[in-house]
C-alpha positions, 0 to 999 in steps of 0.5 A: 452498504459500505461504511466506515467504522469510527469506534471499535465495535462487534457487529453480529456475524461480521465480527470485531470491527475495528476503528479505520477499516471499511467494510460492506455490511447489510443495510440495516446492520450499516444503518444501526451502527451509523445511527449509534455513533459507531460508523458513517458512510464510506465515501467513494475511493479517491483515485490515487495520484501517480507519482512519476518514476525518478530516473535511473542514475545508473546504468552500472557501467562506468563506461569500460569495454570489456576490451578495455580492462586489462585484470592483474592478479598476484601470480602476475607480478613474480 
């Protein structure tokens, strides 16, 4: 049974449970530790919402050609 721990706990050979996770243990392990206050049932996993991709503001051009650039370095200006 898939439950949601409540309180830190130790549940036997499933170990240190800590408040948050979720975690399939057997049924009466799950049940005791639902009845002692420790954790309740999981519910099913909501499916997660898609976001949409935000659209590219760049194409790392700045609308040069190659043909366009024309390069000077230091040993050009003597």
């Amino acid at each position: 049974m898939k439950i949601k721990i409540l309180h830190k706990c130790f549940a036997g050979t499933g170990g240190n449970l800590m408040a948050g996770e979720e975690h399939d243990l057997p049924d009466r392990t799950a049940q005791k530790l639902i009845g002692r206050g420790y954790a309740e049932a999981a519910s099913a996993p909501k499916p997660k919402a898609t976001k949409p991709k935000a659209p590219k503001k760049t194409t790392r051009s700045v609308g040069l050609k190659k043909d366009d650039v024309e390069l000077t370095t230091p040993e050009d200006d003597s």
